[in-house]
N, CA, C and O atoms as a GROMACS GRO file, in nm:
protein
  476
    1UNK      N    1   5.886   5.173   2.607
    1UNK     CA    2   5.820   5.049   2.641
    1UNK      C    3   5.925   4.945   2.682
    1UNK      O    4   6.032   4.931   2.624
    2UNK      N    5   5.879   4.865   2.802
    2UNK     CA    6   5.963   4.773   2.845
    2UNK      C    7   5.949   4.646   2.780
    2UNK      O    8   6.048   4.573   2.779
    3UNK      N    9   5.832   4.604   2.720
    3UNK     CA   10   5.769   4.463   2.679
    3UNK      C   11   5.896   4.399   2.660
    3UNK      O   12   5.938   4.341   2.760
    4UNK      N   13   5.971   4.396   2.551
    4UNK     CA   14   6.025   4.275   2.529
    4UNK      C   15   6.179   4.235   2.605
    4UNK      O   16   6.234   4.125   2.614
    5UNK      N   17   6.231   4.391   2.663
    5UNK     CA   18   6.313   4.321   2.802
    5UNK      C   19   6.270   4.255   2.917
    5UNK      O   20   6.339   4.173   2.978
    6UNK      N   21   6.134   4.295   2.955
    6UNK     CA   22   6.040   4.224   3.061
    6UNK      C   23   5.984   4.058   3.089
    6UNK      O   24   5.964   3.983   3.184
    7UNK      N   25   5.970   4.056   2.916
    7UNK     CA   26   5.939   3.877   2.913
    7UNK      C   27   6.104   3.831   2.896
    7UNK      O   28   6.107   3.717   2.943
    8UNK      N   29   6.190   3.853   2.868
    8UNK     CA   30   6.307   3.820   2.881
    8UNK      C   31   6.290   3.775   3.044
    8UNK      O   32   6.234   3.677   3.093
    9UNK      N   33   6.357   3.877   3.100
    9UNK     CA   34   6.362   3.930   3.207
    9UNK      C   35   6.247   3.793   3.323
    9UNK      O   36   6.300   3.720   3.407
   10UNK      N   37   6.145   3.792   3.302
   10UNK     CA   38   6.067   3.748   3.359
   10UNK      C   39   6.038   3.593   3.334
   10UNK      O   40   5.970   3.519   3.405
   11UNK      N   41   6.113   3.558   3.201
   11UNK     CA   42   6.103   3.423   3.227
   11UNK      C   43   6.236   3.324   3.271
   11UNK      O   44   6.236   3.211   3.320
   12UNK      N   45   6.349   3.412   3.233
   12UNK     CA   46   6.441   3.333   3.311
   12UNK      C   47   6.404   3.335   3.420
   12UNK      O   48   6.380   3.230   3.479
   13UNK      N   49   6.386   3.460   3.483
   13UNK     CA   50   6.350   3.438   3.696
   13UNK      C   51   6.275   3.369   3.710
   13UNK      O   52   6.261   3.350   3.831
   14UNK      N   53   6.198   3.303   3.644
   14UNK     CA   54   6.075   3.214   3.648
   14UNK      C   55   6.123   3.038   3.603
   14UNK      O   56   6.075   2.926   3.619
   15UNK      N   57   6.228   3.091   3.548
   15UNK     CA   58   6.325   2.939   3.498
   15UNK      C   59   6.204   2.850   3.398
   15UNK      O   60   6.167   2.732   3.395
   16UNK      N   61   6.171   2.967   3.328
   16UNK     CA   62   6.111   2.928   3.158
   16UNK      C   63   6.178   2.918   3.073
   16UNK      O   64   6.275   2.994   3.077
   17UNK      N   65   6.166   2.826   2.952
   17UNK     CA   66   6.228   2.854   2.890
   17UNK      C   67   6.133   2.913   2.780
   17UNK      O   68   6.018   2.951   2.802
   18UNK      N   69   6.206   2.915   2.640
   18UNK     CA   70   6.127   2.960   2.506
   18UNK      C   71   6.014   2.927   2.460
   18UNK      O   72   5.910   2.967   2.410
   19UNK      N   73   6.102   2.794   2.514
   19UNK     CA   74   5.945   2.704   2.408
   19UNK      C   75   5.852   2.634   2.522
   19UNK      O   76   5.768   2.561   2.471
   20UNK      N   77   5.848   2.638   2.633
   20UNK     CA   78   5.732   2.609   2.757
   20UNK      C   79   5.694   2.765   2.758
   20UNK      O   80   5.589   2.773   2.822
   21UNK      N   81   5.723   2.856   2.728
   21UNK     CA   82   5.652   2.991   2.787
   21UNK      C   83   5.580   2.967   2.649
   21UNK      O   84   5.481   2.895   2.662
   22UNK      N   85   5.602   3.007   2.527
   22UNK     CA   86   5.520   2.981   2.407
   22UNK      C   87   5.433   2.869   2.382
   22UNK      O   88   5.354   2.884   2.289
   23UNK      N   89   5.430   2.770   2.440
   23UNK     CA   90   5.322   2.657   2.473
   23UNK      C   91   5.201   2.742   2.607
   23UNK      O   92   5.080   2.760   2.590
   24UNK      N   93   5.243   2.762   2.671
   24UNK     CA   94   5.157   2.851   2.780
   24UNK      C   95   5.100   2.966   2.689
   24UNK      O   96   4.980   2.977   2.709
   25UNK      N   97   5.159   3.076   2.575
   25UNK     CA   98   5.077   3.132   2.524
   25UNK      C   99   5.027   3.179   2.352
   25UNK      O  100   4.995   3.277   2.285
   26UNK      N  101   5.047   3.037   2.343
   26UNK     CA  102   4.989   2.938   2.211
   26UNK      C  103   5.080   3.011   2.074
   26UNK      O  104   5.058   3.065   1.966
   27UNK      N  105   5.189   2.973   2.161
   27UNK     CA  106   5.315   3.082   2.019
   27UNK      C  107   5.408   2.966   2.008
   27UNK      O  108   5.383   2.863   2.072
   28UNK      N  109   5.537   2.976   1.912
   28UNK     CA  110   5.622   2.902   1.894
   28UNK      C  111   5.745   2.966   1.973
   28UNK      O  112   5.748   3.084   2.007
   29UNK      N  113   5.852   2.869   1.998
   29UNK     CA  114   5.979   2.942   2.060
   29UNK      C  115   6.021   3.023   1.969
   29UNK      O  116   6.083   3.117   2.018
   30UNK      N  117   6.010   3.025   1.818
   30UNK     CA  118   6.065   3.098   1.761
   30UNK      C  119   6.012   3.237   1.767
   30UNK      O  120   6.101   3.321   1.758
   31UNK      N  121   5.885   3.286   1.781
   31UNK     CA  122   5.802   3.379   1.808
   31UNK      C  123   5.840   3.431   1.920
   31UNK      O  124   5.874   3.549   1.912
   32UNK      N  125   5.849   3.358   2.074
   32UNK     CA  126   5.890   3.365   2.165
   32UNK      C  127   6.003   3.492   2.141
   32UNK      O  128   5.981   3.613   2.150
   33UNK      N  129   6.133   3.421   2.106
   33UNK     CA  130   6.277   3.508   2.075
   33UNK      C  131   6.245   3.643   2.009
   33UNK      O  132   6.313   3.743   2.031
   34UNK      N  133   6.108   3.641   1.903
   34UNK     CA  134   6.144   3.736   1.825
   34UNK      C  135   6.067   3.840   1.953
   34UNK      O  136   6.127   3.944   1.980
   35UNK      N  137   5.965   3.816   2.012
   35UNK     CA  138   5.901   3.942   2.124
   35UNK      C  139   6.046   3.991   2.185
   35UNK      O  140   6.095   4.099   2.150
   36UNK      N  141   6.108   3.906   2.273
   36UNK     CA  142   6.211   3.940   2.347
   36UNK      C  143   6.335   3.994   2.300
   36UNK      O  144   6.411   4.056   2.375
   37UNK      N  145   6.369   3.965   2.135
   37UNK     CA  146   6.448   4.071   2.075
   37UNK      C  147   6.349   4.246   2.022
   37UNK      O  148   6.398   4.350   1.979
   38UNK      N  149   6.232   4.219   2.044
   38UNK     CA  150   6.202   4.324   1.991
   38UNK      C  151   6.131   4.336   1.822
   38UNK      O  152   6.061   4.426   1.776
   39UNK      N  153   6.160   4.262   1.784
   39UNK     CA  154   6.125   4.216   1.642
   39UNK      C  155   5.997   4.240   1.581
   39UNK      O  156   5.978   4.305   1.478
   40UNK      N  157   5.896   4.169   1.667
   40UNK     CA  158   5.755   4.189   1.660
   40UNK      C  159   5.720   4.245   1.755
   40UNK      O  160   5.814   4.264   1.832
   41UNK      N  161   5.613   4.287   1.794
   41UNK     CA  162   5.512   4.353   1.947
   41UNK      C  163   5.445   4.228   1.915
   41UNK      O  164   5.417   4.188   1.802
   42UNK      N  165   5.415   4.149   2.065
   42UNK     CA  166   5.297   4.041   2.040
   42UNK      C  167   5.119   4.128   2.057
   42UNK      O  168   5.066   4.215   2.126
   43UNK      N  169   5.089   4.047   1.960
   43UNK     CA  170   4.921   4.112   2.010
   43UNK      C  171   4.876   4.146   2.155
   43UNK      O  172   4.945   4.095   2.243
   44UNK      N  173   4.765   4.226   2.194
   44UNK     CA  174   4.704   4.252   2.296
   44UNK      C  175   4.684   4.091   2.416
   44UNK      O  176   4.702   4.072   2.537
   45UNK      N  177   4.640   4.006   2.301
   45UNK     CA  178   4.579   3.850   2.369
   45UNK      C  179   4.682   3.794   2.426
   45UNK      O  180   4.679   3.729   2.530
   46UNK      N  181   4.824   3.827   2.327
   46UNK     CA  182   4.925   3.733   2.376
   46UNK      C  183   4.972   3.824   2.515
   46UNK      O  184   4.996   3.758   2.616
   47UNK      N  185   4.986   3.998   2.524
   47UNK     CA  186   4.998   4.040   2.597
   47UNK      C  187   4.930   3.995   2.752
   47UNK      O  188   4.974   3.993   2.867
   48UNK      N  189   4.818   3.964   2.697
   48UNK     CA  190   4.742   3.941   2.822
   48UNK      C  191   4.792   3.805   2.898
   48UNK      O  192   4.810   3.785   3.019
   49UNK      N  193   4.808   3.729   2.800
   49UNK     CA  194   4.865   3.590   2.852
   49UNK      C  195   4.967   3.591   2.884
   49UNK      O  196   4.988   3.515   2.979
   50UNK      N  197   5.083   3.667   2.835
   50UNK     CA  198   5.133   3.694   2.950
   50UNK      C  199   5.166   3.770   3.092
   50UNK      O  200   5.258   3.740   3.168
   51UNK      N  201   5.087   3.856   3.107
   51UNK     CA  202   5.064   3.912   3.233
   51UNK      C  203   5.005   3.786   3.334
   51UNK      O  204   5.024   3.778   3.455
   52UNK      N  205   4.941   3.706   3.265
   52UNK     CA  206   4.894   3.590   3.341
   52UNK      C  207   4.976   3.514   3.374
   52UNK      O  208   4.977   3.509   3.497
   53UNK      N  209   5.073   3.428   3.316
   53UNK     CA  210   5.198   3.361   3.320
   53UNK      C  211   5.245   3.458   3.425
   53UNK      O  212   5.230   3.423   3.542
   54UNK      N  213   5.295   3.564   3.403
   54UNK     CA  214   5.410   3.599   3.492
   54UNK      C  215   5.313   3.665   3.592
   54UNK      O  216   5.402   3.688   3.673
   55UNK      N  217   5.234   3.700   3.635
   55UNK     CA  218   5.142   3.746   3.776
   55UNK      C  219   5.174   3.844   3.760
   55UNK      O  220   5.214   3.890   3.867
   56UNK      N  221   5.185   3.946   3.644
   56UNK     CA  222   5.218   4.104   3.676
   56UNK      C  223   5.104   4.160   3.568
   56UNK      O  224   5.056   4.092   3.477
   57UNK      N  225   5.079   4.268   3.591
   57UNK     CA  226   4.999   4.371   3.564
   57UNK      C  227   5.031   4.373   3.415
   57UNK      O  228   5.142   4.344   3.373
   58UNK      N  229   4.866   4.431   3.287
   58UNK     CA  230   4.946   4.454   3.148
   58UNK      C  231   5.042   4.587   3.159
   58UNK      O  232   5.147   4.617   3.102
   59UNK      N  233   4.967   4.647   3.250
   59UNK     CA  234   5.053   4.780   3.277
   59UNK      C  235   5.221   4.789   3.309
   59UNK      O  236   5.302   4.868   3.260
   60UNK      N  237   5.241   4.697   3.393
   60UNK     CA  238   5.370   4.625   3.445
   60UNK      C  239   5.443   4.581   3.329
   60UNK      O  240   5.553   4.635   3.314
   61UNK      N  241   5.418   4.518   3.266
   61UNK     CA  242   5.472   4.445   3.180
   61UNK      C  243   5.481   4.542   3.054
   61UNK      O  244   5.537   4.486   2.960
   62UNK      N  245   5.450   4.641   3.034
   62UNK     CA  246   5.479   4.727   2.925
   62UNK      C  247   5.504   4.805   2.993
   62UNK      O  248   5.625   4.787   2.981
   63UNK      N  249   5.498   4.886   3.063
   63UNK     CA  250   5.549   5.025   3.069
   63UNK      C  251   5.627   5.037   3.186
   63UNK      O  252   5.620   5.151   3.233
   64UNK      N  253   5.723   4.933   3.270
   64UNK     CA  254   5.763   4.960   3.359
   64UNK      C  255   5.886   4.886   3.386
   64UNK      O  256   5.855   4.767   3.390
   65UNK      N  257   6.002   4.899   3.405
   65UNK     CA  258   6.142   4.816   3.393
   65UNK      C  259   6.065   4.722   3.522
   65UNK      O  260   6.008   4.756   3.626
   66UNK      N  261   6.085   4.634   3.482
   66UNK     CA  262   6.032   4.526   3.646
   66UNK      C  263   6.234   4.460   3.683
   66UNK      O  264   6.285   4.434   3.792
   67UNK      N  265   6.288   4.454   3.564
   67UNK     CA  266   6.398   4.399   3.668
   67UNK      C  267   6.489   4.509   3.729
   67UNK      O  268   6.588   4.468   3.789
   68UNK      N  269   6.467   4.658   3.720
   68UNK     CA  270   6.488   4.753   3.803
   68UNK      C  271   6.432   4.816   3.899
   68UNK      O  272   6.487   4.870   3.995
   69UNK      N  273   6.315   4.809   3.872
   69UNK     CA  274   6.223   4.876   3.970
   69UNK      C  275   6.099   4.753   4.043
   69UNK      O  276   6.036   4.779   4.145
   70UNK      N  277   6.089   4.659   3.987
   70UNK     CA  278   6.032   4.546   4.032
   70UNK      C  279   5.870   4.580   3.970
   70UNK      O  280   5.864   4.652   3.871
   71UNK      N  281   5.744   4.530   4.027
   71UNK     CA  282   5.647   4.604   3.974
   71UNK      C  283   5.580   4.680   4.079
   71UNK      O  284   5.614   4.715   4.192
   72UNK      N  285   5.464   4.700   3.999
   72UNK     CA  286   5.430   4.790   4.121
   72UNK      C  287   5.354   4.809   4.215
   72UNK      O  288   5.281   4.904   4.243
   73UNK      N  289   5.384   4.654   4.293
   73UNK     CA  290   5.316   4.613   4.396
   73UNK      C  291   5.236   4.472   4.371
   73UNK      O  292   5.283   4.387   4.295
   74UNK      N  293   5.104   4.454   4.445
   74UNK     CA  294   5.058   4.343   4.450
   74UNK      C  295   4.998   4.272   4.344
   74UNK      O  296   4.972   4.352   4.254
   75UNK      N  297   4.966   4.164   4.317
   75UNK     CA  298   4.916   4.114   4.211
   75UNK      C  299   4.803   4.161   4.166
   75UNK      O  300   4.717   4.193   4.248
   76UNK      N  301   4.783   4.172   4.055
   76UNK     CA  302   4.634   4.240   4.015
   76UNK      C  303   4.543   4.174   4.067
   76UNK      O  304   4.549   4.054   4.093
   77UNK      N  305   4.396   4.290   4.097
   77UNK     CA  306   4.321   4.266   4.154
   77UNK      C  307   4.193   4.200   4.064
   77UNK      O  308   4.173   4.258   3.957
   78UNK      N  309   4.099   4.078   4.097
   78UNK     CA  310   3.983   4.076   4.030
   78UNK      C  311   3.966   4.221   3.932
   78UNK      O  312   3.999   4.200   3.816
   79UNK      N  313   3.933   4.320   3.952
   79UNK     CA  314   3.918   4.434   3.921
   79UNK      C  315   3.992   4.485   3.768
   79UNK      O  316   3.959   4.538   3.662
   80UNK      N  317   4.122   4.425   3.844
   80UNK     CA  318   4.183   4.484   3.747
   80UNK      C  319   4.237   4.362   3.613
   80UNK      O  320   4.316   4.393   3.524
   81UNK      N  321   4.183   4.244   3.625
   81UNK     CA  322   4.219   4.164   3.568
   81UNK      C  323   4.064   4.156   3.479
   81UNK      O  324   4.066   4.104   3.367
   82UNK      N  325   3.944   4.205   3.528
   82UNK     CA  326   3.849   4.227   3.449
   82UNK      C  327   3.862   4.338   3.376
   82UNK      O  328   3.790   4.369   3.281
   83UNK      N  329   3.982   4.418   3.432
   83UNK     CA  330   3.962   4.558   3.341
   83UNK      C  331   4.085   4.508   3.197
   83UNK      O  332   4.115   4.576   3.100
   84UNK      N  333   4.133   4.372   3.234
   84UNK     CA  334   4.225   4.374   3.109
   84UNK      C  335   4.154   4.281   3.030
   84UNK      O  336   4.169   4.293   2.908
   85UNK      N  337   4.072   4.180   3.074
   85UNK     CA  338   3.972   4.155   2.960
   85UNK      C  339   3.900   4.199   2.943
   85UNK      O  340   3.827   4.120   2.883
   86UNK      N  341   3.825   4.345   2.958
   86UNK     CA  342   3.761   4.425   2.877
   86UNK      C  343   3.875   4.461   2.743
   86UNK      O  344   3.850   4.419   2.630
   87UNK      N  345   3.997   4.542   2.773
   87UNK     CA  346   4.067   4.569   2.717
   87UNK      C  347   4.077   4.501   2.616
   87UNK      O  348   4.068   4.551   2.504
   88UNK      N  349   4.097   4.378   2.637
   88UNK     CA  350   4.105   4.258   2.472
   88UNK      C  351   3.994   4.257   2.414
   88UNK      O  352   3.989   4.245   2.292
   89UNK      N  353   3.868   4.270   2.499
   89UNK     CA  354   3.759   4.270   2.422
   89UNK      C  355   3.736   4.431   2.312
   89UNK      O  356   3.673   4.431   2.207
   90UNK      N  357   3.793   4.532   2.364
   90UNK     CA  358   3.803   4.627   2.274
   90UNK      C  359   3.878   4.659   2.177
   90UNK      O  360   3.877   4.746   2.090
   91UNK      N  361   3.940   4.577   2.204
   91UNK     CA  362   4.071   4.531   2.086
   91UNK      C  363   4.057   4.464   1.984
   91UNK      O  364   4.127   4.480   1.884
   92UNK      N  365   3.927   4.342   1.998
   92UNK     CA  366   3.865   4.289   1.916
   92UNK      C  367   3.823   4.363   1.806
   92UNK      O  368   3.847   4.366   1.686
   93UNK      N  369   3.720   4.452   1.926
   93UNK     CA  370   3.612   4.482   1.800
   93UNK      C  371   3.710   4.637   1.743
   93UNK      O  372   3.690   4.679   1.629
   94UNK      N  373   3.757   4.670   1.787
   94UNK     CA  374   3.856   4.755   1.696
   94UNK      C  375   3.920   4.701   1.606
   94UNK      O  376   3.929   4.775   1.507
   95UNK      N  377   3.988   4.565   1.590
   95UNK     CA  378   4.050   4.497   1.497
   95UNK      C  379   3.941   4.453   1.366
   95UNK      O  380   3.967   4.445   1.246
   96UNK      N  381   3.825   4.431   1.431
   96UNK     CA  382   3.739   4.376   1.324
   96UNK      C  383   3.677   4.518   1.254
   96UNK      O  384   3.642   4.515   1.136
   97UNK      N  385   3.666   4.640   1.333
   97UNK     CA  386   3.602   4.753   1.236
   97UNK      C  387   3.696   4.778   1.149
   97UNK      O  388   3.653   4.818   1.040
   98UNK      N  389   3.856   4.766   1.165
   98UNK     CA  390   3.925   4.847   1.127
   98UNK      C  391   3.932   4.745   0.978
   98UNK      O  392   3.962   4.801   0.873
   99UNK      N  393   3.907   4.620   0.978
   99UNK     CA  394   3.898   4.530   0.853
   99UNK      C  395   3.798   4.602   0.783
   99UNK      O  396   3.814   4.632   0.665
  100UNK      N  397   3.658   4.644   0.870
  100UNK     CA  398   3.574   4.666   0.739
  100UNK      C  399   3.622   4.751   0.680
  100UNK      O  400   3.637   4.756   0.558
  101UNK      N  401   3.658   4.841   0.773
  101UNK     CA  402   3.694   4.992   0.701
  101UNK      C  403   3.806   4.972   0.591
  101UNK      O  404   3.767   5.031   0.491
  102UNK      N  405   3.912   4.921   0.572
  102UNK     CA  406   3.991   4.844   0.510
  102UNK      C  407   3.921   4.797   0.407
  102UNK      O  408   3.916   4.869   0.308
  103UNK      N  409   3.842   4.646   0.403
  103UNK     CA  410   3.722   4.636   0.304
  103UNK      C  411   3.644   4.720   0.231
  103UNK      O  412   3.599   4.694   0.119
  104UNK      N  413   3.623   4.843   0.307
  104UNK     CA  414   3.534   4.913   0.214
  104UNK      C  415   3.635   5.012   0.143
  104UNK      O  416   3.607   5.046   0.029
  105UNK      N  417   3.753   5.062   0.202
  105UNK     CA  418   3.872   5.174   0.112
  105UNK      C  419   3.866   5.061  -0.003
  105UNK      O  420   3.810   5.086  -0.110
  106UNK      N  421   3.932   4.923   0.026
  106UNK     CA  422   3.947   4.843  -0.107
  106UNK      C  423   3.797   4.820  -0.191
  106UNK      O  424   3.794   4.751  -0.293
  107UNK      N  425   3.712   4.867  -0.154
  107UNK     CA  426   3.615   4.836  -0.263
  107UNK      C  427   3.561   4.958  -0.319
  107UNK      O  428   3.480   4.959  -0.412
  108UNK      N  429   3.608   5.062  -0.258
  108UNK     CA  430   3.549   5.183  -0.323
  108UNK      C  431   3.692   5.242  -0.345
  108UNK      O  432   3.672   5.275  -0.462
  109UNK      N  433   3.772   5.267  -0.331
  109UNK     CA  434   3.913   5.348  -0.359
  109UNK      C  435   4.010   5.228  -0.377
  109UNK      O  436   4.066   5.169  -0.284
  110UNK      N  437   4.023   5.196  -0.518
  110UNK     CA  438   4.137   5.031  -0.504
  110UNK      C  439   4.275   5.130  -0.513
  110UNK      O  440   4.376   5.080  -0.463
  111UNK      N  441   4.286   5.224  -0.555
  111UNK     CA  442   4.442   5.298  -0.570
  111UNK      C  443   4.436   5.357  -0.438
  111UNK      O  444   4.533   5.327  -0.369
  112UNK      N  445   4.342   5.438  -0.376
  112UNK     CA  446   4.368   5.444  -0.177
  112UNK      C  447   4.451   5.358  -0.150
  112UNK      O  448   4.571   5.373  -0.126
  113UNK      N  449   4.373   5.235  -0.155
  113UNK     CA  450   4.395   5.107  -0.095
  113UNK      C  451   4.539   5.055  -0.077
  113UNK      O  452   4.614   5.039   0.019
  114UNK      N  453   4.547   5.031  -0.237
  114UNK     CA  454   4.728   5.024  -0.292
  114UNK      C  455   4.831   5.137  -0.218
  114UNK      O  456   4.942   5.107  -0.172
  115UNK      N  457   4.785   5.245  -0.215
  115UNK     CA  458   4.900   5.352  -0.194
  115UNK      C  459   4.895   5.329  -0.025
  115UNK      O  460   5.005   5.357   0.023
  116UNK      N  461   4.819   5.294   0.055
  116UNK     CA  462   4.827   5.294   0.210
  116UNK      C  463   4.841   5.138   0.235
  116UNK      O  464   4.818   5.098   0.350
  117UNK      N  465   4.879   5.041   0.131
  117UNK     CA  466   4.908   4.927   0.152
  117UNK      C  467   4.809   4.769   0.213
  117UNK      O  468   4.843   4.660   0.259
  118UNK      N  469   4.669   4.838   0.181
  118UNK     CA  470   4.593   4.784   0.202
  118UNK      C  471   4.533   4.616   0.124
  118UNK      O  472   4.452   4.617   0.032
  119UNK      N  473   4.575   4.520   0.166
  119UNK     CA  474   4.530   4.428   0.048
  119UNK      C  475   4.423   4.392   0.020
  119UNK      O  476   4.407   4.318  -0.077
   0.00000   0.00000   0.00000
């Protein structure tokens, strides 16, 4: 995965800095640094926001060196910019089943719960 050399990468050429790119996608500069060292993976949402910021594809922006190979091609299409907010939208509701399911290990298995780190 390219993600966090890419927002590097993509906001100096863009002459961003830390903390205006993290105001654009409701993060702190400190958050900022930690994507671009690698530290954290930002969520899907923040992913998305930035594909928006920088006009490149989510695809682009994760899986593809852009300051070697550039991306891959034209700006995303309507199409495909509806196909990445579907994407967040499935991300949602995967995030929220995966709580219940979570909720229910902790209410029926509390030592499950504990041993797979569940709070």
């Amino acid at each position: 995965m390219y993600l966090e050399q890419n927002i590097r990468f993509l906001r100096k050429s863009n002459g961003i800095n830390q903390t205006d790119l993290g105001k654009r996608v409701g993060k702190s500069k400190e958050v900022i640094s930690t994507y671009e060292r690698g530290k954290i993976q930002p969520p899907i949402d923040v992913v998305f926001e930035l594909s928006k910021v920088f006009q490149v594809s989510m695809e682009d922006l994760l899986m593809r060196d852009i300051e070697t190979h550039g991306t891959s091609g034209t700006p995303p299409s309507e199409e495909e910019r509806i196909s990445d907010e579907r994407i967040m939208q499935i991300n949602k509701l995967l995030e929220q089943r995966v709580q219940t399911l979570e909720r229910e290990i902790r209410r029926n298995n509390p030592d499950l719960a504990d041993e797979l780190g569940i709070d």
